[in-house]
Structure formats: structure tokens, C-alpha cells
Backbone and ligand atoms as CSV (ligand in chain L), in Angstrom:
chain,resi,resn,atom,element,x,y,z
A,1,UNK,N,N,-24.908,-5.317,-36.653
A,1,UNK,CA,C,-25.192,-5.546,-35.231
A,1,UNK,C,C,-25.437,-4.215,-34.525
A,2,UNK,N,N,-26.213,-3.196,-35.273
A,2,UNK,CA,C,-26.417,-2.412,-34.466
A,2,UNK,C,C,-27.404,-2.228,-32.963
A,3,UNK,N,N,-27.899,-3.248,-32.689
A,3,UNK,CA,C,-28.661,-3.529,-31.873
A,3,UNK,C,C,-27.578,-3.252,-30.553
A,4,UNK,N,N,-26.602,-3.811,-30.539
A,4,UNK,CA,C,-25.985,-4.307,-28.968
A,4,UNK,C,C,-25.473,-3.179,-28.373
A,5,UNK,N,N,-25.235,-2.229,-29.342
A,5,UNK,CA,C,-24.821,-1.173,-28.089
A,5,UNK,C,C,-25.956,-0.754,-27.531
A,6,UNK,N,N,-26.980,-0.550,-27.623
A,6,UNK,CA,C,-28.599,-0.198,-27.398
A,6,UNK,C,C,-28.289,-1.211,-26.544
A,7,UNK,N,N,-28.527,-2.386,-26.550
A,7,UNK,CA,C,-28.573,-3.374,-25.547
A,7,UNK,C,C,-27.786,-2.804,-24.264
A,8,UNK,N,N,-26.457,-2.561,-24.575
A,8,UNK,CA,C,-25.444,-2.031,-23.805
A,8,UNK,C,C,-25.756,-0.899,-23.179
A,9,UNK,N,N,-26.375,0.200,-23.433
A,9,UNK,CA,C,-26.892,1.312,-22.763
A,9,UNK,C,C,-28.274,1.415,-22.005
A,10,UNK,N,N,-28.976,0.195,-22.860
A,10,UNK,CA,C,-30.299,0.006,-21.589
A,10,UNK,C,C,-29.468,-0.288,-20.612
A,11,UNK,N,N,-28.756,-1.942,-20.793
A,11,UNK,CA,C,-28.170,-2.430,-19.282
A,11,UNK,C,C,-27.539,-1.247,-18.227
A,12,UNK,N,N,-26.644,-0.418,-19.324
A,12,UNK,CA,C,-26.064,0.422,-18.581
A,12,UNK,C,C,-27.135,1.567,-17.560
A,13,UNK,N,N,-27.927,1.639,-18.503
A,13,UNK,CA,C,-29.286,2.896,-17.897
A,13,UNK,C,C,-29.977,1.867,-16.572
A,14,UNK,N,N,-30.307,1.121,-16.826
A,14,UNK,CA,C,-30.560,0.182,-15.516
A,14,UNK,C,C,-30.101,-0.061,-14.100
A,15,UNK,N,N,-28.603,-0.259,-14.597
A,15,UNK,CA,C,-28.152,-0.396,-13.658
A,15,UNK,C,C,-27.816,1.016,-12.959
A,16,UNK,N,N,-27.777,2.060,-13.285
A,16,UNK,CA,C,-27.268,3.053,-12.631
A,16,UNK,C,C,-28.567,3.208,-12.124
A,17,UNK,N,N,-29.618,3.001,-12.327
A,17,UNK,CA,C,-31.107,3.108,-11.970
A,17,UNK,C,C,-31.297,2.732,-10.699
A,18,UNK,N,N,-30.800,1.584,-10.427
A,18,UNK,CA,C,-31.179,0.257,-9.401
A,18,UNK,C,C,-29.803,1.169,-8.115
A,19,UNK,N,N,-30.838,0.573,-6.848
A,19,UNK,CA,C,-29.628,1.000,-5.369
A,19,UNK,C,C,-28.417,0.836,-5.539
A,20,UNK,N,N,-27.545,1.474,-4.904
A,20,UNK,CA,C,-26.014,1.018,-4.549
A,20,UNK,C,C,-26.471,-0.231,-3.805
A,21,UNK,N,N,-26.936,-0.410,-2.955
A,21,UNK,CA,C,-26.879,-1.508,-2.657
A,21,UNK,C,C,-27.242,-2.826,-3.515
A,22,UNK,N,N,-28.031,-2.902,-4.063
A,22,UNK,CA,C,-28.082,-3.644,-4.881
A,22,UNK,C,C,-27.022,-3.488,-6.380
A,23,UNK,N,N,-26.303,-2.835,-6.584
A,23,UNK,CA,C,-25.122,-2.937,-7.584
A,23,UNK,C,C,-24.270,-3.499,-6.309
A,24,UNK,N,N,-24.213,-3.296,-5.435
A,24,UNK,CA,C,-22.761,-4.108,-4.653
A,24,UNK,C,C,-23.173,-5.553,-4.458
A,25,UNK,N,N,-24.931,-6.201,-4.425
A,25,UNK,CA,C,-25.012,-7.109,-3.839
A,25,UNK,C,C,-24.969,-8.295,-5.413
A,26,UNK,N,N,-25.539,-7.494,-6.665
A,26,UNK,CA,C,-25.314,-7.838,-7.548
A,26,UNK,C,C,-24.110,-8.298,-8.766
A,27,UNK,N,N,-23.951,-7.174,-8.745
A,27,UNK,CA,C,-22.344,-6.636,-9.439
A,27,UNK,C,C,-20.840,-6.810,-9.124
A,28,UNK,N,N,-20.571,-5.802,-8.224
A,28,UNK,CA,C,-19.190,-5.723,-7.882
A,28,UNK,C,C,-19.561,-6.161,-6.036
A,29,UNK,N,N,-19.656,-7.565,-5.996
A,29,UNK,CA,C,-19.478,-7.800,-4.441
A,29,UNK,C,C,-17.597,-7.647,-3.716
A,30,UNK,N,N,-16.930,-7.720,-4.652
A,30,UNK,CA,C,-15.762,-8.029,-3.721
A,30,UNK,C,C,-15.032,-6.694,-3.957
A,31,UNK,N,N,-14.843,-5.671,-4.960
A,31,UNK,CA,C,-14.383,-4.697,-4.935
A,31,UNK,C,C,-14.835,-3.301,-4.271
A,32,UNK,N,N,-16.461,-3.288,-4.144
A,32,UNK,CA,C,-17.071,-2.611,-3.208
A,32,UNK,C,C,-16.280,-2.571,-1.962
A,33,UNK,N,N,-16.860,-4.013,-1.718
A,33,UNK,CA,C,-16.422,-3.921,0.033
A,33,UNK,C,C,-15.329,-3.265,0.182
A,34,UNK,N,N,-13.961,-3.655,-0.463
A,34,UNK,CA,C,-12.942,-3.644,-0.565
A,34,UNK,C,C,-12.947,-1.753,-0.336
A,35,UNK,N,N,-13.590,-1.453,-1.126
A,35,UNK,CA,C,-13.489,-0.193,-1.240
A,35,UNK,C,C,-13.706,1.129,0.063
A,36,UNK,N,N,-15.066,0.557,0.314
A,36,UNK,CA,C,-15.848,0.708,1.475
A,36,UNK,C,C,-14.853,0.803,3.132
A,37,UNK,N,N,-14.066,-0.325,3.140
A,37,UNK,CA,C,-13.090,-0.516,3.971
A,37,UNK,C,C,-11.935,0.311,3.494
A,38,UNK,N,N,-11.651,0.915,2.925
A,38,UNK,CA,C,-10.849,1.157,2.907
A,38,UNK,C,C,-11.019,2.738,2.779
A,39,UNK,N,N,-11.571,3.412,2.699
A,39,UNK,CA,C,-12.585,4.730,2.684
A,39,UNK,C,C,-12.325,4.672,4.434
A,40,UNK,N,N,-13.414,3.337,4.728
A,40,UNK,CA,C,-13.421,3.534,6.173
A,40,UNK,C,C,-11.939,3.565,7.401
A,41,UNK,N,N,-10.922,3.315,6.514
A,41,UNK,CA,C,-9.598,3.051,7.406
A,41,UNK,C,C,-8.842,4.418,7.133
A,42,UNK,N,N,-9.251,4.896,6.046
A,42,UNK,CA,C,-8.638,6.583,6.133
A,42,UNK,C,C,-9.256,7.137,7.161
A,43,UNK,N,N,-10.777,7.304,6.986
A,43,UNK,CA,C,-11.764,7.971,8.020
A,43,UNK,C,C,-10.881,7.888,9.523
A,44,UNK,N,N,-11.016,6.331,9.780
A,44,UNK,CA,C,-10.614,5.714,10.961
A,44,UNK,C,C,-9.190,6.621,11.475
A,45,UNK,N,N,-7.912,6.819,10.423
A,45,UNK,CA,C,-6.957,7.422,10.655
A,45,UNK,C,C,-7.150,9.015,10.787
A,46,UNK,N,N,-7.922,9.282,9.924
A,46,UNK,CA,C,-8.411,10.950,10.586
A,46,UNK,C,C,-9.206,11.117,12.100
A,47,UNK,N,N,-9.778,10.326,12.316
A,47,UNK,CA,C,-10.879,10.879,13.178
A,47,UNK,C,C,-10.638,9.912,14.501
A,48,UNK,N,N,-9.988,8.609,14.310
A,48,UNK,CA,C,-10.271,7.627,15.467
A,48,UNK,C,C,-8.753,7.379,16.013
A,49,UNK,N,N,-7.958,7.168,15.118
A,49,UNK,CA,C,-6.799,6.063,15.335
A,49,UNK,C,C,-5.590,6.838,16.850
A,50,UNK,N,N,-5.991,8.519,16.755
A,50,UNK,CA,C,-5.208,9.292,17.630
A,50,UNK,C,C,-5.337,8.270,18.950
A,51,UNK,N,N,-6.604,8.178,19.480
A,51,UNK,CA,C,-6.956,7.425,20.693
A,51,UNK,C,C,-6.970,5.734,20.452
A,52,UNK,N,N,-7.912,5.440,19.307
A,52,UNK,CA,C,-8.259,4.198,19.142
A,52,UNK,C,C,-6.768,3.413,18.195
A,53,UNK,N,N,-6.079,2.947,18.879
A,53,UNK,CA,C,-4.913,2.450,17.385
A,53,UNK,C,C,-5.721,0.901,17.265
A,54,UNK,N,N,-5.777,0.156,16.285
A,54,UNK,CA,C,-6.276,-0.967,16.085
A,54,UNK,C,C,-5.572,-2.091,16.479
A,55,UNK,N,N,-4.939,-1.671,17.794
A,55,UNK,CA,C,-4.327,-3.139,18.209
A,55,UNK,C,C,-4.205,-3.686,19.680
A,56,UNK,N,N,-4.332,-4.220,20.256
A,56,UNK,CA,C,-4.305,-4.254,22.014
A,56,UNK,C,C,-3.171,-3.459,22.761
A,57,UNK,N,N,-3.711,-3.114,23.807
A,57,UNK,CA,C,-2.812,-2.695,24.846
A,57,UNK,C,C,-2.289,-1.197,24.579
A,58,UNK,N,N,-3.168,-0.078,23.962
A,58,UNK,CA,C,-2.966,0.874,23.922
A,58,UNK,C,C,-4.555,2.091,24.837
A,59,UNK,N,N,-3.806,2.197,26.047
A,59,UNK,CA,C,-4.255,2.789,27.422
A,59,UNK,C,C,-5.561,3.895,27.076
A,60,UNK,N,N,-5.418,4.585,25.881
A,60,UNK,CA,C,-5.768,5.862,25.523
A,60,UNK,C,C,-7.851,5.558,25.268
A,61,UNK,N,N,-7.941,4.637,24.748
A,61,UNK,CA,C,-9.421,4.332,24.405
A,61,UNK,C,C,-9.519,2.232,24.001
A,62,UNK,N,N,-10.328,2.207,24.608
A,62,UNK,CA,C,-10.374,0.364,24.404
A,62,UNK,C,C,-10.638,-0.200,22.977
A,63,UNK,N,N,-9.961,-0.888,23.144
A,63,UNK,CA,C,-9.529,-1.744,21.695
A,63,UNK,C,C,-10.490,-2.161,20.760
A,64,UNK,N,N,-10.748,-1.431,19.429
A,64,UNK,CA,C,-12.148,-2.174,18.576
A,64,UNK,C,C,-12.300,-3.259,17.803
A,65,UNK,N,N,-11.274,-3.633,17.907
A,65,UNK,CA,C,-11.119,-5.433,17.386
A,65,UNK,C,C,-12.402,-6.260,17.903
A,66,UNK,N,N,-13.144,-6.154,17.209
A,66,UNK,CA,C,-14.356,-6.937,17.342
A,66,UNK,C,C,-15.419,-6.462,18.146
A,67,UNK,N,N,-15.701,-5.182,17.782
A,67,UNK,CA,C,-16.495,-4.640,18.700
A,67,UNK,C,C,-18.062,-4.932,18.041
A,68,UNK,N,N,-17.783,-4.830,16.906
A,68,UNK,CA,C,-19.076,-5.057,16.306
A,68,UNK,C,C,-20.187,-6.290,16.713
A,69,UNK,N,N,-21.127,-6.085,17.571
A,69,UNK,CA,C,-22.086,-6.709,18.561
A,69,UNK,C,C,-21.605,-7.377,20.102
A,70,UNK,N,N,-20.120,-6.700,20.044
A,70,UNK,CA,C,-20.077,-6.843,21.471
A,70,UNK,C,C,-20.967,-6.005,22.837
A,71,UNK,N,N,-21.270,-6.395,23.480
A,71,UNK,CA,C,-22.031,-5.189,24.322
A,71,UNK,C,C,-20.756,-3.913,24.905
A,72,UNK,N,N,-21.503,-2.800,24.940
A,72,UNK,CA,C,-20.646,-1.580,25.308
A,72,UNK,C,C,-19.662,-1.758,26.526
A,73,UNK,N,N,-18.469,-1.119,26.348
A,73,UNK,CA,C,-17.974,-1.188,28.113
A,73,UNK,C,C,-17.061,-2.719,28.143
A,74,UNK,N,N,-17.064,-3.349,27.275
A,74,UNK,CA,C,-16.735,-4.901,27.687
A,74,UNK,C,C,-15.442,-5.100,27.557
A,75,UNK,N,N,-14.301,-4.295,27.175
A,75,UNK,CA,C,-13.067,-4.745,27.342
A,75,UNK,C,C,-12.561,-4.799,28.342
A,76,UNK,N,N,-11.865,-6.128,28.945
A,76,UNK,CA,C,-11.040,-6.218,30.374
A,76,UNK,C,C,-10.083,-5.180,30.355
A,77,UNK,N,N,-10.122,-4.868,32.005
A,77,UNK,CA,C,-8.978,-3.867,32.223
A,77,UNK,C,C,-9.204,-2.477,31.724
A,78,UNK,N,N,-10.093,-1.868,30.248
A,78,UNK,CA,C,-10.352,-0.848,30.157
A,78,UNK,C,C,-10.945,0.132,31.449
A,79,UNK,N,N,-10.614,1.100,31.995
A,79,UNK,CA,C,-11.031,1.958,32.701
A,79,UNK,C,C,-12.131,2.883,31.649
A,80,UNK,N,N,-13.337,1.966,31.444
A,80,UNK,CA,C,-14.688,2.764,30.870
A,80,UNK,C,C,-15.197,3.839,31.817
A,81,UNK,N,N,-16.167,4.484,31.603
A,81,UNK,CA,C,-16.607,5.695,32.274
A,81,UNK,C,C,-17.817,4.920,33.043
A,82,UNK,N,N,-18.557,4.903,34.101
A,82,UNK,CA,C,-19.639,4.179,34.193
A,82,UNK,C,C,-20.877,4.789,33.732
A,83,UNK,N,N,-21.018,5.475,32.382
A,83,UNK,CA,C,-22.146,5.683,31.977
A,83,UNK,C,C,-21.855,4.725,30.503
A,84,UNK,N,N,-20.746,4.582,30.138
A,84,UNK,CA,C,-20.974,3.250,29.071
A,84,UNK,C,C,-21.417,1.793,29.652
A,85,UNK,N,N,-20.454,2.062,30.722
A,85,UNK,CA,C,-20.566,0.636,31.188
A,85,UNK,C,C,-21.865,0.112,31.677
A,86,UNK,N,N,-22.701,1.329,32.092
A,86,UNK,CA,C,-24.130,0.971,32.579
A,86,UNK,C,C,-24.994,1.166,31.452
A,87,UNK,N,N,-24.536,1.697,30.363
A,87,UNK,CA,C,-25.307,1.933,29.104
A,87,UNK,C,C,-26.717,0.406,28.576
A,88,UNK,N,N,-26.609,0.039,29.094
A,88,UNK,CA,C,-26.683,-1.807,28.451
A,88,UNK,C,C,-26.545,-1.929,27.175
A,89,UNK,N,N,-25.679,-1.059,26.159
A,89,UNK,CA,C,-25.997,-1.216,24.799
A,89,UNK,C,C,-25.379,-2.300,23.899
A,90,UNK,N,N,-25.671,-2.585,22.888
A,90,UNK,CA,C,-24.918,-3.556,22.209
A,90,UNK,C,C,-24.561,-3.000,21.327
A,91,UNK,N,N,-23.321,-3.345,20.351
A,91,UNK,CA,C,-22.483,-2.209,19.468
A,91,UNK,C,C,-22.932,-2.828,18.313
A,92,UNK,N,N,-24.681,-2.786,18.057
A,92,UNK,CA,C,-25.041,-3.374,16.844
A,92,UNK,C,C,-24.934,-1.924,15.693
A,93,UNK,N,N,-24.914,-2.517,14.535
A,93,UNK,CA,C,-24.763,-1.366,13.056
A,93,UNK,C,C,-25.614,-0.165,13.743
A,94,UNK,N,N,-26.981,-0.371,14.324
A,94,UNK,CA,C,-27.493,1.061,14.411
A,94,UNK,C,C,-27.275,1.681,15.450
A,95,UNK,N,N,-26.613,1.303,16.490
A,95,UNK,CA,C,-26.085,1.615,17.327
A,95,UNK,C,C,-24.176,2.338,17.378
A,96,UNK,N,N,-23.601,1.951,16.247
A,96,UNK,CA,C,-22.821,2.519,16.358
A,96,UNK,C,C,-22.726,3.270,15.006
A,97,UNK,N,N,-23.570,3.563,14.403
A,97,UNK,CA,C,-23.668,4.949,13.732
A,97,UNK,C,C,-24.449,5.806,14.708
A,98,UNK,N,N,-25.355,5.910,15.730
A,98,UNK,CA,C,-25.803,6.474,16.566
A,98,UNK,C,C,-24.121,7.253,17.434
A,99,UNK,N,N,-23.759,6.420,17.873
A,99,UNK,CA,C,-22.521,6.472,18.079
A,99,UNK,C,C,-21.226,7.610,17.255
A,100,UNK,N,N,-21.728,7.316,16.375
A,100,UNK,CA,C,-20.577,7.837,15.527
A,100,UNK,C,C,-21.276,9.643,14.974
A,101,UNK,N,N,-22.508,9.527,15.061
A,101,UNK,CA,C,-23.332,10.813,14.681
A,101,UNK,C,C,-23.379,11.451,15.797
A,102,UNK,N,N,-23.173,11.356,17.042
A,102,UNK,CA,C,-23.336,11.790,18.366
A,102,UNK,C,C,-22.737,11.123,19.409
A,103,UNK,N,N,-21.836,10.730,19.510
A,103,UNK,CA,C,-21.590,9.371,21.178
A,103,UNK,C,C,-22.209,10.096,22.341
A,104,UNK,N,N,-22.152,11.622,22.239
A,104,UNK,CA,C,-22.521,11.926,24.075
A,104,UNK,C,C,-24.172,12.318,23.881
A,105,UNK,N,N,-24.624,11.925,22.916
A,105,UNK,CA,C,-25.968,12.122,22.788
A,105,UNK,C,C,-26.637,10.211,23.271
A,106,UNK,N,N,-26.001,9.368,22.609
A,106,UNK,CA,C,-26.387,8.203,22.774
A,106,UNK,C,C,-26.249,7.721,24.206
A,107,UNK,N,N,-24.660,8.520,24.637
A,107,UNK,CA,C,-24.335,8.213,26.034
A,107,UNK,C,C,-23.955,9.274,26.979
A,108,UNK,N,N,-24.647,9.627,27.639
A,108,UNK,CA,C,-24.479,11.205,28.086
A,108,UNK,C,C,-23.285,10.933,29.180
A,109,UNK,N,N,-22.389,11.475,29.267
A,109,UNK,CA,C,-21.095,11.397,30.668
A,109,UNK,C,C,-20.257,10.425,29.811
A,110,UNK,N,N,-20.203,10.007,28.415
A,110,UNK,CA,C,-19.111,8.887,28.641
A,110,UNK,C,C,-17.905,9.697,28.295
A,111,UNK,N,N,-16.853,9.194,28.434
A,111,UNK,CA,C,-15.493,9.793,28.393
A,111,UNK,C,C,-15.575,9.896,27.551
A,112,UNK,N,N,-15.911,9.528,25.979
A,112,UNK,CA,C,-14.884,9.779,24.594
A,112,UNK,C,C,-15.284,10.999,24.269
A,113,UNK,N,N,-14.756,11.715,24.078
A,113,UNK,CA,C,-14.508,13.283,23.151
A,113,UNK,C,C,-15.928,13.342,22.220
A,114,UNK,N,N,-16.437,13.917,21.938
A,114,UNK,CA,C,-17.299,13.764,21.180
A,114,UNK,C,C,-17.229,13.980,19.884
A,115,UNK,N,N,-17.285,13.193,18.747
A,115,UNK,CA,C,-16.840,12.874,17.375
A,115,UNK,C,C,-18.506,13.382,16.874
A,116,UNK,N,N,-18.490,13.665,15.927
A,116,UNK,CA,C,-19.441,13.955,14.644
A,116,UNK,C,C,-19.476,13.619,13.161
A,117,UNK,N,N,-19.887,11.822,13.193
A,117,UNK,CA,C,-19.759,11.510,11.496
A,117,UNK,C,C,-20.919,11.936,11.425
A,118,UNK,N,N,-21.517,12.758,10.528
A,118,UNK,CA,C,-22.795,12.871,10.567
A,118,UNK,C,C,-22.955,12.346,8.655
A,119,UNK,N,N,-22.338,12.002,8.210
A,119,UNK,CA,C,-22.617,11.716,6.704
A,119,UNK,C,C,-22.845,10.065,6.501
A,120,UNK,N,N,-23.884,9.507,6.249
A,120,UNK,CA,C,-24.220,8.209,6.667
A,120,UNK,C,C,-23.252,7.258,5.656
A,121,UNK,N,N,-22.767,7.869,4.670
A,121,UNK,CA,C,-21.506,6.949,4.055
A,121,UNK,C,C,-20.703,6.657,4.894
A,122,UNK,N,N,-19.990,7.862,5.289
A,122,UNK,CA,C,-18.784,7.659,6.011
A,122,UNK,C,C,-18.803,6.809,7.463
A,123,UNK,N,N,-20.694,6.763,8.173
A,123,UNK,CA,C,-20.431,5.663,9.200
A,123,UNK,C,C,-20.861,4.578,8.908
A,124,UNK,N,N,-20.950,4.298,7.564
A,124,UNK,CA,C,-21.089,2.929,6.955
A,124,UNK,C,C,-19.652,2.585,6.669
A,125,UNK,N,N,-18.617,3.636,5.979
A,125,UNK,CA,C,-17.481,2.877,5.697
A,125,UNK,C,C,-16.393,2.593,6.973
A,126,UNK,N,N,-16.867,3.124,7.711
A,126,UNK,CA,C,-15.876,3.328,9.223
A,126,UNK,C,C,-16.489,1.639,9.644
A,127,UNK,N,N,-17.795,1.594,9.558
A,127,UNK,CA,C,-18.348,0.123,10.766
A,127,UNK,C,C,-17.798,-1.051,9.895
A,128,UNK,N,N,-17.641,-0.756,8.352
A,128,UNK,CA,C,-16.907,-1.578,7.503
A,128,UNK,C,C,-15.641,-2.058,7.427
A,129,UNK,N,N,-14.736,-0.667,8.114
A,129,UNK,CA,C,-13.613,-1.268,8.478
A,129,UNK,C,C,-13.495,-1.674,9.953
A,130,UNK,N,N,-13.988,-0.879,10.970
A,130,UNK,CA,C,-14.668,-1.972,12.228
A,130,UNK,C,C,-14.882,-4.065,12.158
A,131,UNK,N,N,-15.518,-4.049,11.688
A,131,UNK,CA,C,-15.852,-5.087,11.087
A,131,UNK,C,C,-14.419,-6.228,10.649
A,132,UNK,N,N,-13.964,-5.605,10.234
A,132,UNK,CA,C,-12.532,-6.169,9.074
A,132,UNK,C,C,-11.449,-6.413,9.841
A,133,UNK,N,N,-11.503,-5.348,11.190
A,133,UNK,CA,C,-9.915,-5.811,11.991
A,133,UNK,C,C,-10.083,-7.084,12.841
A,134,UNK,N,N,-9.026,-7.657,12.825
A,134,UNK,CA,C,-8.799,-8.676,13.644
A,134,UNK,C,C,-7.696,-8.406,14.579
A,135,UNK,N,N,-7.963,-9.657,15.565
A,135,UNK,CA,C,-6.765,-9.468,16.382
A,135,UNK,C,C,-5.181,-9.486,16.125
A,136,UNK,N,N,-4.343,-8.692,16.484
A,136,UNK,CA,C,-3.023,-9.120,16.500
A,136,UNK,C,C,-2.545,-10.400,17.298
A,137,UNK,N,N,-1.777,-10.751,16.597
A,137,UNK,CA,C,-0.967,-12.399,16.921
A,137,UNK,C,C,0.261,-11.512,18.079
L,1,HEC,C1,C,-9.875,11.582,21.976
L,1,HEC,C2,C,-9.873,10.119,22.020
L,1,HEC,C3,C,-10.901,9.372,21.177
L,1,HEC,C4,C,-11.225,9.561,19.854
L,1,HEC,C5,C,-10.655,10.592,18.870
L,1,HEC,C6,C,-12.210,8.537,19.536
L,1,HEC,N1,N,-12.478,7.777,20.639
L,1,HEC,FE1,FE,-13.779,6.196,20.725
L,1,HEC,N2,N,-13.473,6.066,22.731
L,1,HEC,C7,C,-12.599,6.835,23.462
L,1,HEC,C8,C,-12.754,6.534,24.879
L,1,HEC,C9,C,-11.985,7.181,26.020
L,1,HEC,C10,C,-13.759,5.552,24.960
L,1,HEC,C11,C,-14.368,4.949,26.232
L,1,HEC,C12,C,-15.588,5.801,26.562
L,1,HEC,C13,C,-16.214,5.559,27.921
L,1,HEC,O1,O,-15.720,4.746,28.708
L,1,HEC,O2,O,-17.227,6.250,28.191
L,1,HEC,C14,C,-14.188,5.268,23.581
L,1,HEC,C15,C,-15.144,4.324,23.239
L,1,HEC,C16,C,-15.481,3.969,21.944
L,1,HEC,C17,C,-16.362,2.894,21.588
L,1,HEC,C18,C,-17.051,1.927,22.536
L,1,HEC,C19,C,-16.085,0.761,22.758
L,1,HEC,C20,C,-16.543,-0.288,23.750
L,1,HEC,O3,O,-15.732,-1.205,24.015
L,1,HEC,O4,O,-17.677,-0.237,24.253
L,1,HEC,C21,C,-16.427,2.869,20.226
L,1,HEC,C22,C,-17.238,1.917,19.358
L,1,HEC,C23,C,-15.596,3.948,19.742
L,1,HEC,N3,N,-15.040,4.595,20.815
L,1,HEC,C24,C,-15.385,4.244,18.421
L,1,HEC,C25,C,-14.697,5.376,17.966
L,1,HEC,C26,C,-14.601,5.751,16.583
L,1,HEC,C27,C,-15.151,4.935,15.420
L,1,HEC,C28,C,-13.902,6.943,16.546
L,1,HEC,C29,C,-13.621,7.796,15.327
L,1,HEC,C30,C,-14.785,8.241,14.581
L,1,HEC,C31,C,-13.538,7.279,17.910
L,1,HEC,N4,N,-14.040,6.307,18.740
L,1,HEC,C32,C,-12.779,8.382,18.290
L,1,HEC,C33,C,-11.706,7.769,22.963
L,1,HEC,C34,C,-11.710,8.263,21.663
């Protein structure tokens, strides 16, 4: 049976060939993600969580529990800056890597500090764990 490892190393040569995206959409769908999120929740703890903690009612920056296609500015009670709030933006994927590569470039005057993901993994794995939080009970 010397054939199958040959078999085994085309497949293998192939697949390393073909997108990440397509090995995650193909291959490993549930451990990717998994992964991805979780990349993105370290990130999140280096760079976000000082202001942003992932749970309601913390004063410092408005809550991202479901921000993903909410429009900008929209949490009650947040004291936003009124250049988000007039922003009209929606917190779609390309919009908040825009966001995440620049915020005071996307939004000139808004309050948040200005952050710099500029490595397009890392604001893929951040909107991944974005994505993933839910509300607290
Ligand atoms: C120093 C505090 C601080 C840090 C660090 C910070 N933010 Fe913010 N963030 C804010 C504040 C304040 C606002 C509100 C801005 C405004 O009103 O102009 C905000 C707004 C946002 C919004 C818009 C929310 C909405 O409801 O429209 C998103 C998305 C966001 N931040 C994501 C992040 C991510 C992701 C990180 C880490 C890469 C991060 N922020 C780091 C303080 C911070």
C-alpha cells in the first residue's frame, strides 16, 4: 500500500494550499472559531477590558454585549461624546475594524482613547469575541 501516504501528502499539500478561510469553513469549523475567540478575549483583556469590562453597568465605556450591528452611540444612559452619537454608523464587521485600526480617524472628537489594532487577525479575533458575549443574567 504504498500509494496512501502519497495520497496523504497530496491531501495534506492541498490543503495547506487552499485559504484559511476555507480550511475553517471546510475542516475545522468548531475548533477554529473556538480558537479565534479566544485569541480575541486575551486581545480584549490587553487592550479593551481596562474601560470596556463585558458586563452592564460599568460607567467607564458602554457595554459591548451585542454591539455587533447595533448602530453607534446606542446604549441607554451611556454619556457618548456627540460625535459618536451623530456618527450615523452601524457597528457592522467593516466598520469596527475601521474602528479598531483607528477609532479617532473613523470618528474624529469621540471620547475613546485611541487604540491601534492595526494587524487584521487580531481585529478579526477581537469582533469574534465581540460577537460571542452575551448578556449577564
Ligand atoms: C481608555 C478607555 C477605553 C479603552 C482602552 C477602549 N475603549 Fe472603547 N470606548 C471607550 C469610550 C469612552 C467609548 C465611547 C466613545 C464616545 O462616546 O465617543 C468607547 C466606545 C467603543 C465602541 C462603540 C460602542 C457603541 O456603543 O457605539 C466600541 C465598539 C469600542 N469602544 C470598542 C473597543 C475595543 C474593541 C477596545 C479594545 C481594542 C476598546 N474599545 C478600548 C473607552 C475605551
Amino acid at each position: 500500500m504504498g500509494r496512501f501516504p502519497a495520497v496523504v501528502a497530496l491531501a495534506a499539500s492541498l490543503l495547506a494550499s487552499t485559504t484559511v478561510q476555507a480550511q475553517t469553513d471546510i475542516w475545522f469549523p468548531g475548533w477554529v472559531a473556538d480558537a479565534e475567540r479566544q485569541a480575541g478575549q486575551q486581545l480584549f483583556k490587553d487592550h479593551c477590558a481596562a474601560c470596556h469590562m463585558p458586563r452592564p453597568g460599568v460607567p467607564y465605556a458602554p457595554n459591548l454585549v451585542g454591539v455587533a450591528g447595533r448602530p453607534a452611540g446606542s446604549v441607554p444612559g451611556f454619556p457618548y461624546s456627540e460625535a459618536l452619537k451623530k456618527s450615523g454608523l452601524v457597528w457592522t464587521e467593516d466598520n469596527l475594524k475601521k474602528w479598531l485600526a483607528n477609532n479617532s480617524k473613523l470618528v474624529p472628537n469621540t471620547l475613546m482613547p485611541h487604540v491601534s489594532i492595526s494587524d487584521p487577525a487580531e481585529q478579526i479575533y477581537i469582533i469574534a469575541y465581540l460577537k460571542s458575549l452575551k448578556p449577564a443574567h
